[in-house]
PABAVO-810684 format. One record per residue (C-alpha): residue number from 0; residue in one letter; x, y, z. Coordinates in pm, 1 decimal, decimal comma. Layout:
BEGIN
{resi=NUM	resn=a	east=X	north=Y	up=Z} $
...
This chain:
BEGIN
{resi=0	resn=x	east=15662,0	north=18573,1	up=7,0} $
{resi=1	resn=x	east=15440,7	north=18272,2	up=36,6} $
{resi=2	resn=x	east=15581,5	north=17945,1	up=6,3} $
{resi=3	resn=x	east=15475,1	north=17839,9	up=-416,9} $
{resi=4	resn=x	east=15469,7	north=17485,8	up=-312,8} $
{resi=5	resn=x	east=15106,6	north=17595,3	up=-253,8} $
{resi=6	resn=x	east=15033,7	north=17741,3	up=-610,6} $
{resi=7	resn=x	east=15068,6	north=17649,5	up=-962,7} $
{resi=8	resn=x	east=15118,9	north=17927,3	up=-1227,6} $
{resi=9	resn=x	east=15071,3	north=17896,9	up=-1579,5} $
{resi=10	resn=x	east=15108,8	north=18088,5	up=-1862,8} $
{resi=11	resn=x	east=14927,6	north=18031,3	up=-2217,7} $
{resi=12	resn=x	east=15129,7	north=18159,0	up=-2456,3} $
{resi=13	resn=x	east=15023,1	north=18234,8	up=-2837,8} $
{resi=14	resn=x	east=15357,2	north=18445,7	up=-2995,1} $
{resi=15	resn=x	east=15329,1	north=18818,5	up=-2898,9} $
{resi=16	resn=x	east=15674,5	north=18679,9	up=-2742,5} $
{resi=17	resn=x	east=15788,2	north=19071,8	up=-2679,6} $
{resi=18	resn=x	east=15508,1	north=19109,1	up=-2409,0} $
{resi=19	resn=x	east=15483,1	north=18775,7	up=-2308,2} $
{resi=20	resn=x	east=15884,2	north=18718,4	up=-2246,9} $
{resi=21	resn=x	east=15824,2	north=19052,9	up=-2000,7} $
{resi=22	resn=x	east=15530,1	north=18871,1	up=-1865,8} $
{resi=23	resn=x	east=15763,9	north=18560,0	up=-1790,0} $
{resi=24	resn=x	east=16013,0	north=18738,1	up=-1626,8} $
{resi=25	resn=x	east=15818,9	north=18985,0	up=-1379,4} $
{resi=26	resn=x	east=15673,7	north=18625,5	up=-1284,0} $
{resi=27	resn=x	east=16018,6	north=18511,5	up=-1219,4} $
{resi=28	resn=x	east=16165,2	north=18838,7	up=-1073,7} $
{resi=29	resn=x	east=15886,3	north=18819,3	up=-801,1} $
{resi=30	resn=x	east=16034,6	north=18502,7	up=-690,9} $
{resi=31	resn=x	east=15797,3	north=18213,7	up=-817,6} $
{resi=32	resn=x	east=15805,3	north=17949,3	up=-1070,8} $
{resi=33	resn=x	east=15584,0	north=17871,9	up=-1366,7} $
{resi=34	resn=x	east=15465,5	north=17657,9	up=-1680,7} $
{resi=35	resn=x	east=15391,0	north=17802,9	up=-2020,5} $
{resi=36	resn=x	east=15205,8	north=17685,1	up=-2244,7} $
{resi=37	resn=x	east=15264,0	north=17729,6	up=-2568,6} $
{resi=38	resn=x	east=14952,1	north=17751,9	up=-2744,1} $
{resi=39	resn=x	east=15046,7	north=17655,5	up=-3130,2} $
{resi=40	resn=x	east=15284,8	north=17992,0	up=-3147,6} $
{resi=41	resn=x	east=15562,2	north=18028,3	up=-3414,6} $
{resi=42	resn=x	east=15896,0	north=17815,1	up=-3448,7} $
{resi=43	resn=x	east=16063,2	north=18167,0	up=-3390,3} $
{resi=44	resn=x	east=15847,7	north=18150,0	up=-3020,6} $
{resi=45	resn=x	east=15870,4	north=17823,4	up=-2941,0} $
{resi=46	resn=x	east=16270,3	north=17810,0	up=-2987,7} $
{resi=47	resn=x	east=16293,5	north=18151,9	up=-2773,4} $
{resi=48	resn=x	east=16063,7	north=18011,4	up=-2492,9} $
{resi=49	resn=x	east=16304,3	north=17702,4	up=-2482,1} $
{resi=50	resn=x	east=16594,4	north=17950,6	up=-2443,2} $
{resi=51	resn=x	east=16395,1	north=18109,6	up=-2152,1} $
{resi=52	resn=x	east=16348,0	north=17794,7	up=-2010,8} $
{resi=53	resn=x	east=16738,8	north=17725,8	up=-1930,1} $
{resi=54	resn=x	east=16795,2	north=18108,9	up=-1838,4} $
{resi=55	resn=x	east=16496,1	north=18147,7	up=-1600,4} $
{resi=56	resn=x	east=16374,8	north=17764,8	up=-1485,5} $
{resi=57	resn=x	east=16024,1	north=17775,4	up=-1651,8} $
{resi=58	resn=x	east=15871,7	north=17476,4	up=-1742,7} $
{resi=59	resn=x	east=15749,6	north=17485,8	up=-2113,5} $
{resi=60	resn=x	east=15502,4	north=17260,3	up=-2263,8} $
{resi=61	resn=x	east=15505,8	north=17298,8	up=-2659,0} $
{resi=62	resn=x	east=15116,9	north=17230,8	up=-2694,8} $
{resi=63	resn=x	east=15202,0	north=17111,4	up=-3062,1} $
{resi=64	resn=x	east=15412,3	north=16806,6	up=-2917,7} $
{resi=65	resn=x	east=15098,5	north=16687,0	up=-2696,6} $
{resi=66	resn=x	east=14747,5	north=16671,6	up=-2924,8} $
{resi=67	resn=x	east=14657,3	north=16783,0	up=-3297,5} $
{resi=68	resn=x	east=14386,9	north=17015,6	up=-3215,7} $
{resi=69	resn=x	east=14467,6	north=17422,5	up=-3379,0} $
{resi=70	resn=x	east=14452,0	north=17689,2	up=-3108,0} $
{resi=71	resn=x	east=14303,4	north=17801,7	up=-2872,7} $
{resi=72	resn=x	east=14328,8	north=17540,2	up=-2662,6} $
{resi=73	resn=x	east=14217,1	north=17636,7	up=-2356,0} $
{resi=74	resn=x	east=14008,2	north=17392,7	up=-2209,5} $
{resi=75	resn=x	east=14333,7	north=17132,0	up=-2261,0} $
{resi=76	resn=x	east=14579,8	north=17351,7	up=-2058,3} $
{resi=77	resn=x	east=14280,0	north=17377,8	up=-1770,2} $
{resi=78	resn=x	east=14219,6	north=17034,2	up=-1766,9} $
{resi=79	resn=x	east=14614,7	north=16951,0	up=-1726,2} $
{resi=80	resn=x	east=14655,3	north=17245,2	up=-1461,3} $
{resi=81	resn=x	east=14365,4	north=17121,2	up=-1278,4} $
{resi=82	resn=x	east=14511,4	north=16817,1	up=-1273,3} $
{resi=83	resn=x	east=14852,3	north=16917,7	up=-1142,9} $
{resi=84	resn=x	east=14668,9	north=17139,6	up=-878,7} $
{resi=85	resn=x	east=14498,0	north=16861,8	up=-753,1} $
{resi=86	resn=x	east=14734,6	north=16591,2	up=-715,3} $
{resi=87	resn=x	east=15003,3	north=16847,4	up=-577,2} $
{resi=88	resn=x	east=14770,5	north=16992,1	up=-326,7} $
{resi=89	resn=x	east=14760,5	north=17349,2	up=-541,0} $
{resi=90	resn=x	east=14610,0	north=17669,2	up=-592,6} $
{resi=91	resn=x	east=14577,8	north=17732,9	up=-975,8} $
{resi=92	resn=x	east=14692,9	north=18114,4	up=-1040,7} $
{resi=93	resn=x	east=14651,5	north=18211,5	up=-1442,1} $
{resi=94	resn=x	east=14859,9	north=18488,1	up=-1539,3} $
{resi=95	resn=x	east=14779,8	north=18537,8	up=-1899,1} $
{resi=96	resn=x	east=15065,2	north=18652,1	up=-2128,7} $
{resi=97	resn=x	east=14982,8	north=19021,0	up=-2201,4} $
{resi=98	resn=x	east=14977,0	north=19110,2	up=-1812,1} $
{resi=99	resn=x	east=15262,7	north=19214,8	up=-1605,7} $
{resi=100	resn=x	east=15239,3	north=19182,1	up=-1251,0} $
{resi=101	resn=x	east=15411,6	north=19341,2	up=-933,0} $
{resi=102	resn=x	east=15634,2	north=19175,5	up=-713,5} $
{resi=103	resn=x	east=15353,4	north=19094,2	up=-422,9} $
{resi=104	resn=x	east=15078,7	north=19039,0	up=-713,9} $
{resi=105	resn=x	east=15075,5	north=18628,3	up=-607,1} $
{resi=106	resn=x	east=15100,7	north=18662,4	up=-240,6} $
{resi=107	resn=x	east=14819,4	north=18904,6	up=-233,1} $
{resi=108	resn=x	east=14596,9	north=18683,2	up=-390,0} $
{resi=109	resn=x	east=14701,5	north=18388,3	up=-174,2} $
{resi=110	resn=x	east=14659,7	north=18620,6	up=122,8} $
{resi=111	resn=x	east=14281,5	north=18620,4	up=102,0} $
{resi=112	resn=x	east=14240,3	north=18225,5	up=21,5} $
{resi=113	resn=x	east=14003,6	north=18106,0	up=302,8} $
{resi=114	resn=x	east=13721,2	north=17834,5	up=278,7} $
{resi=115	resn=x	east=13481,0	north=17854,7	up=33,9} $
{resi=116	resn=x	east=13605,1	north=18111,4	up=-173,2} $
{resi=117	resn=x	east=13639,4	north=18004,6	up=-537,7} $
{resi=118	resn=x	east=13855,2	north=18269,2	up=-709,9} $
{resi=119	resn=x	east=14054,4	north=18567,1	up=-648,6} $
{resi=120	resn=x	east=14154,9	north=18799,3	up=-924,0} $
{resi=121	resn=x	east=14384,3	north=19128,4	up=-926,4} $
{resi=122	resn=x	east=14246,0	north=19371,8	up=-1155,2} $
{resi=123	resn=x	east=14395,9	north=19545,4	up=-1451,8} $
{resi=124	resn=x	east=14495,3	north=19896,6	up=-1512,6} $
{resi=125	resn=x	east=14701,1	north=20035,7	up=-1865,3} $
{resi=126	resn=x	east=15037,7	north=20214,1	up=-1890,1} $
{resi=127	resn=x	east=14857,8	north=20546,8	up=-1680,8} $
{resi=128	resn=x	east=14715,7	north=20355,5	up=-1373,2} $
{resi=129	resn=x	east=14365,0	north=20380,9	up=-1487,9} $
{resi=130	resn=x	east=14163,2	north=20035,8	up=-1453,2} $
{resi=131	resn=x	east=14107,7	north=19853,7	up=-1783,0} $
{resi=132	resn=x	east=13983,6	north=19595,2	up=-2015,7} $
{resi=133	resn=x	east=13781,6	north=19320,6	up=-1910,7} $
{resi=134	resn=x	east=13740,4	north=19536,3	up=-1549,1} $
{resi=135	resn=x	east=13608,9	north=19855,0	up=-1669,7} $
{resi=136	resn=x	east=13320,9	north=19805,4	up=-1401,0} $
{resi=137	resn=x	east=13547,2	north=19798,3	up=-1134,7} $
{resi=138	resn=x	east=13630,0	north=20194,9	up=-1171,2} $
{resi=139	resn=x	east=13451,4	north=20301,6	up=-863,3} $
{resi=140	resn=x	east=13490,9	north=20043,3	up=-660,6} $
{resi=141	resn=x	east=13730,3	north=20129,3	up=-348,9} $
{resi=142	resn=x	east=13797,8	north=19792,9	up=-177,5} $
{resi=143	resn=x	east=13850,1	north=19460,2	up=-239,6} $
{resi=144	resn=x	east=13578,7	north=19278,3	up=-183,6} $
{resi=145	resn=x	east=13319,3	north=18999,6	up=-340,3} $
{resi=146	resn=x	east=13240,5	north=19051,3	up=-643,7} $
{resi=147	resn=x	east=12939,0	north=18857,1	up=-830,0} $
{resi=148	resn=x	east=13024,9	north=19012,2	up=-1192,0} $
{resi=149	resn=x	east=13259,5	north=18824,5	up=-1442,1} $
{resi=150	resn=x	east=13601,7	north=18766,8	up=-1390,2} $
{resi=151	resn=x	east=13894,5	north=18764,5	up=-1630,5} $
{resi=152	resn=x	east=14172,1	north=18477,8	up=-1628,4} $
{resi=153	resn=x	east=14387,9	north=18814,9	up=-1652,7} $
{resi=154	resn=x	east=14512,7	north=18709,4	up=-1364,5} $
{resi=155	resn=x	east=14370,5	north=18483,4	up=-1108,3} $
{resi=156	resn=x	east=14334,3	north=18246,9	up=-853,2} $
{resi=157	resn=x	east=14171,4	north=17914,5	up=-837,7} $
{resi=158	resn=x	east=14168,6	north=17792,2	up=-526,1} $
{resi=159	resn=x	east=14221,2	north=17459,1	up=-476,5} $
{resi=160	resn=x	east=13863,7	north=17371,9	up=-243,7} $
{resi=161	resn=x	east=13676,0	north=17496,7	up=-599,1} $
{resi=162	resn=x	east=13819,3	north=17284,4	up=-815,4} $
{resi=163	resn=x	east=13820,7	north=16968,2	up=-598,0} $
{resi=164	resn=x	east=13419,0	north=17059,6	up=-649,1} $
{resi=165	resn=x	east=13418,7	north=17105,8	up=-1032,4} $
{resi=166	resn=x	east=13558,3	north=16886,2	up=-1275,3} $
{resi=167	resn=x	east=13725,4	north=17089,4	up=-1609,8} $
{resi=168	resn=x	east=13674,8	north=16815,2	up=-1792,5} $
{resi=169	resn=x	east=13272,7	north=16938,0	up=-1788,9} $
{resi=170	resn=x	east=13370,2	north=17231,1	up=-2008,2} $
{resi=171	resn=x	east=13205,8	north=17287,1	up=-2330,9} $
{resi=172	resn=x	east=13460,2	north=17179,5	up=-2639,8} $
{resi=173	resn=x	east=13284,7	north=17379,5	up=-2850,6} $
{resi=174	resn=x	east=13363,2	north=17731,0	up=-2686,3} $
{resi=175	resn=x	east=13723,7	north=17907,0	up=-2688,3} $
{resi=176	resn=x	east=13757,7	north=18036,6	up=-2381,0} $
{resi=177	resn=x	east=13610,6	north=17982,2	up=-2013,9} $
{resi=178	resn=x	east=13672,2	north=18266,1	up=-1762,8} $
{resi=179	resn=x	east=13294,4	north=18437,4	up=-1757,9} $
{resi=180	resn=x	east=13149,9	north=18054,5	up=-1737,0} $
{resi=181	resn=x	east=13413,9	north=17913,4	up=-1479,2} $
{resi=182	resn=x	east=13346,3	north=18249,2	up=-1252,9} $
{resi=183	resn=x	east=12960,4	north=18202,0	up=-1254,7} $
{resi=184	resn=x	east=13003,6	north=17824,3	up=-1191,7} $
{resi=185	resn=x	east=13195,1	north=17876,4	up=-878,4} $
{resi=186	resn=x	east=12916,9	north=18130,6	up=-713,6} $
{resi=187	resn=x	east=12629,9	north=17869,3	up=-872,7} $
{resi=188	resn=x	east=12827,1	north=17608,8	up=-628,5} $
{resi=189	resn=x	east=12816,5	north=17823,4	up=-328,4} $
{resi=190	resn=x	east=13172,8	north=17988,2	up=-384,5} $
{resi=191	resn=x	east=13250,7	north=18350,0	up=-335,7} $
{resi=192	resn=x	east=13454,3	north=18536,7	up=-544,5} $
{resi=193	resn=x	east=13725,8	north=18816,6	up=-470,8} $
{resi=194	resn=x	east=13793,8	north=19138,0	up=-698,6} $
{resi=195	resn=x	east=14127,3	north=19291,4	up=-537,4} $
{resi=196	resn=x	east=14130,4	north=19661,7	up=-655,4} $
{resi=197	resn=x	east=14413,7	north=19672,0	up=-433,7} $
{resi=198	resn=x	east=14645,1	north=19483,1	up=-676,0} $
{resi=199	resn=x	east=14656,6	north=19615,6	up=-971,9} $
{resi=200	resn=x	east=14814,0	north=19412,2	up=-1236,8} $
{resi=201	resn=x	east=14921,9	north=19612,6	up=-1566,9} $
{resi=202	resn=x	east=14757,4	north=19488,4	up=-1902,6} $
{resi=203	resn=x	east=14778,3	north=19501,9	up=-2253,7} $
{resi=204	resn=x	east=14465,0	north=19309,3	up=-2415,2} $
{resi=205	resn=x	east=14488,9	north=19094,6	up=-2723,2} $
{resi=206	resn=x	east=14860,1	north=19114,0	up=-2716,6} $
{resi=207	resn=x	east=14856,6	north=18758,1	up=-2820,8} $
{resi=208	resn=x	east=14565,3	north=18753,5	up=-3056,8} $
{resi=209	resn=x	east=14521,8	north=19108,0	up=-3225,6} $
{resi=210	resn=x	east=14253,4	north=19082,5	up=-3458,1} $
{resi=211	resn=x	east=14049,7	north=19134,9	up=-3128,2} $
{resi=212	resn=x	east=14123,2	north=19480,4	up=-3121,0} $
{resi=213	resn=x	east=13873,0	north=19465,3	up=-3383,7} $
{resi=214	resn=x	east=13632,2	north=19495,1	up=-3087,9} $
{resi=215	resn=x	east=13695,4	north=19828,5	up=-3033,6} $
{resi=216	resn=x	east=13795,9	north=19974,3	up=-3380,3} $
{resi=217	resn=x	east=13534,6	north=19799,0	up=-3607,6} $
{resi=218	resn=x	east=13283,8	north=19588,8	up=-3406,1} $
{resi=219	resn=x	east=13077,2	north=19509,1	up=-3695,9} $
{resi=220	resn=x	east=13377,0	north=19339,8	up=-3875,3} $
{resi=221	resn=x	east=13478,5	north=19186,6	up=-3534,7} $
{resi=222	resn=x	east=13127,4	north=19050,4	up=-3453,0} $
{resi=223	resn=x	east=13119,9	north=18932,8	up=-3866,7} $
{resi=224	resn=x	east=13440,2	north=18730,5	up=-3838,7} $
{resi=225	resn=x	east=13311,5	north=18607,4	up=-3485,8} $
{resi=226	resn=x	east=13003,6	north=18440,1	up=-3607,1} $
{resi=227	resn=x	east=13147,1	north=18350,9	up=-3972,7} $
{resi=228	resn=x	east=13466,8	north=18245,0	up=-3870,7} $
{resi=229	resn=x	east=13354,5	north=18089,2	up=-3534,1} $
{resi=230	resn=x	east=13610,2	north=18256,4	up=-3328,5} $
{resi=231	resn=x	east=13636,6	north=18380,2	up=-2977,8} $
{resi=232	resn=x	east=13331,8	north=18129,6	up=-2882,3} $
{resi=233	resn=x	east=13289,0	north=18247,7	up=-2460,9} $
């Protein structure tokens, strides 16, 4: 196992805390440490993630306790990781809370951190091994390799040479979430960016937020609550 004084994981977490207490602890299990974030969830969450903070060592931030802004929040937790990252010398590695990974998941992603790649991202496969949501293009590919389609924050790597050349703070406040644009900003600056195929990482989408299944099961009422609610803003 790599050293993690070279990486920073986080963790948003928005209830869902069945899937995302799993989440926390295959994290844990694989022998790394991590922050959550808890994104606005439930007093029932935020009391059991404090629990899981004296049984496993994680480092919970209670999102509530630091600005009055409703989730998602996004853009605040990037900013603060970047931060971290930055002053601690850090790759960022996101690990969002409906995705389980392996015991080797982080070290294979540090494994291929060289110079001017900008991020690294394990794809995602459901219960019966079959790639899945958001990497549904990545079905016939057989290697790892660059990749100049849109990454997920499913799970993946920042490295720390891409965000020393682009400031979070630059993000639009007005969107909700920031893994398409921040993977298209890094090959706009010259970065290259790594789709392991290799490490497959299981996931269960919109664990966290399920009205998105709406996407699948009635897009027209999903796209109507999009634009007249102004959710889900990429």
């Amino acid at each position: 196992m790599v050293n993690d004084q070279i990486v920073h994981i986080i963790m948003p977490v928005k209830d869902s805390m069945e899937t995302a207490e799993v989440a926390i602890r295959a994290i844990v299990a694989s022998g790394y440490t991590l922050t959550v974030y808890d994104d606005y969830s439930s007093a029932k969450t935020a009391v059991r993630l404090d629990e899981l903070s004296k049984e496993l060592g994680v480092d919970v931030v209670h999102i509530s306790t630091k600005i009055d802004h409703p989730s998602p929040n996004y853009r605040w937790v990037l900013i603060n990781a970047q931060r971290e990252c930055l002053s601690s010398n850090r790759h960022l590695v996101i690990i969002e809370s409906d995705v389980i990974v392996g015991n080797s998941t982080v070290d294979s992603m540090l494994y291929q951190v060289k110079p001017r790649i900008g991020l690294i991202a394990a794809a995602t496969k459901d219960d019966k091994g079959v790639v899945n949501f958001p990497y549904e293009y990545a079905r016939n590919i057989k290697e790892d390799g660059i990749c100049k389609r849109r990454f997920s924050f499913c799970c993946t790597l920042l490295t720390n040479e891409f965000m020393h050349a682009y400031d979070f703070n630059e993000l639009d406040p007005t969107k909700n979430w920031y893994d398409v644009h921040i993977s298209h900003m890094a090959q706009k600056l010259g970065f290259d960016n790594i789709l392991q195929v290799s490490n497959l990482v299981l996931h269960k989408p919109h664990s966290s937020r399920p009205w998105k299944h709406l996407k699948y099961s009635n897009p027209l009422l999903y796209y109507w609550r999009k634009l007249t609610q102004r959710r889900d803003r990429i």
